[in-house]
N, C-alpha and C positions, 0 to 999 in steps of 0.2 A: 299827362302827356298830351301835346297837339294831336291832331287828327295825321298830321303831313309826318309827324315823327314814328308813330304808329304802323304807318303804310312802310317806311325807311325801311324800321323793325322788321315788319314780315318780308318784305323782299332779301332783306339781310338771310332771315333764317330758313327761305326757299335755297339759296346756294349754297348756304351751312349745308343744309339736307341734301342738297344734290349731290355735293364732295364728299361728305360723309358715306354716302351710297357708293361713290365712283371708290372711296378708299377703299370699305368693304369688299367691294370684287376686287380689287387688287390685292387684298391681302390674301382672300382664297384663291386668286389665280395662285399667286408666291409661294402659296402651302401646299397645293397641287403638282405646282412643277418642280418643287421641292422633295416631296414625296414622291412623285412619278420620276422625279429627273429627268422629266421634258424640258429642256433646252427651248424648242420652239414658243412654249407654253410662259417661258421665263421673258422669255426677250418680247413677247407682245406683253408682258405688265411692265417692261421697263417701259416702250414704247407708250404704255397708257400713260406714263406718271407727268407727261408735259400737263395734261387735261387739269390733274392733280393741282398741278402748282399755277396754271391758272387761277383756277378758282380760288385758291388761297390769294394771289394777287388781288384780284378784284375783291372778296372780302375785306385783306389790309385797305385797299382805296376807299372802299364805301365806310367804312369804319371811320377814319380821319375825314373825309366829307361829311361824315355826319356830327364827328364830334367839331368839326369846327363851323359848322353851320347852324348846327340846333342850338350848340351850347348846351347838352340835357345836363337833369341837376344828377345829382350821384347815385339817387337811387335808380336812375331809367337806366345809367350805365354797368348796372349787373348784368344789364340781358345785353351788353356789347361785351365786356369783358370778361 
C-alpha cells in the first residue's frame, strides 16, 4: 500500500475509535437509566446519538473517497470493510 493510502487508513480508524468509544458510553448511559429508571439520564443519551451518527456519516464518506480514489486491491480493502 501507498504511503497516502496508509495515512487514509489510520485517520479512518482514529474515528472508528472515537464512535466506538462515544457508542460505549451510550450504551452504559442506556443500561444505567434503564436500571435507575432516570428519565433525565435516558434522554441525554438519546440527545447524545446525533454525535453517533455523525461519525458514522463521515466514516461512510471517507470510505467511498477512498475507494474511489485509491482504487486499493482487495486485500487493503479488509481493513475498510
Amino acid at each position: 500500500m501507498e504511503n497516502h493510502l496508509v495515512a487514509e487508513l489510520e485517520a479512518l480508524k482514529k474515528v472508528l475509535l472515537t464512535m466506538a468509544g462515544e457508542v460505549e458510553s451510550q450504551i452504559t448511559g442506556a443500561v444505567r437509566a434503564l436500571i435507575e429508571r432516570d428519565s433525565a439520564r435516558a434522554e441525554a443519551v438519546i440527545a447524545g446519538d446525533g454525535a453517533v451518527d455523525e461519525h458514522e456519516i463521515e466514516v461512510d464518506r471517507r470510505v467511498v473517497e477512498l475507494v474511489v480514489r485509491e482504487r486499493p486491491m482487495a486485500r487493503d480493502l479488509r481493513l475498510v470493510f
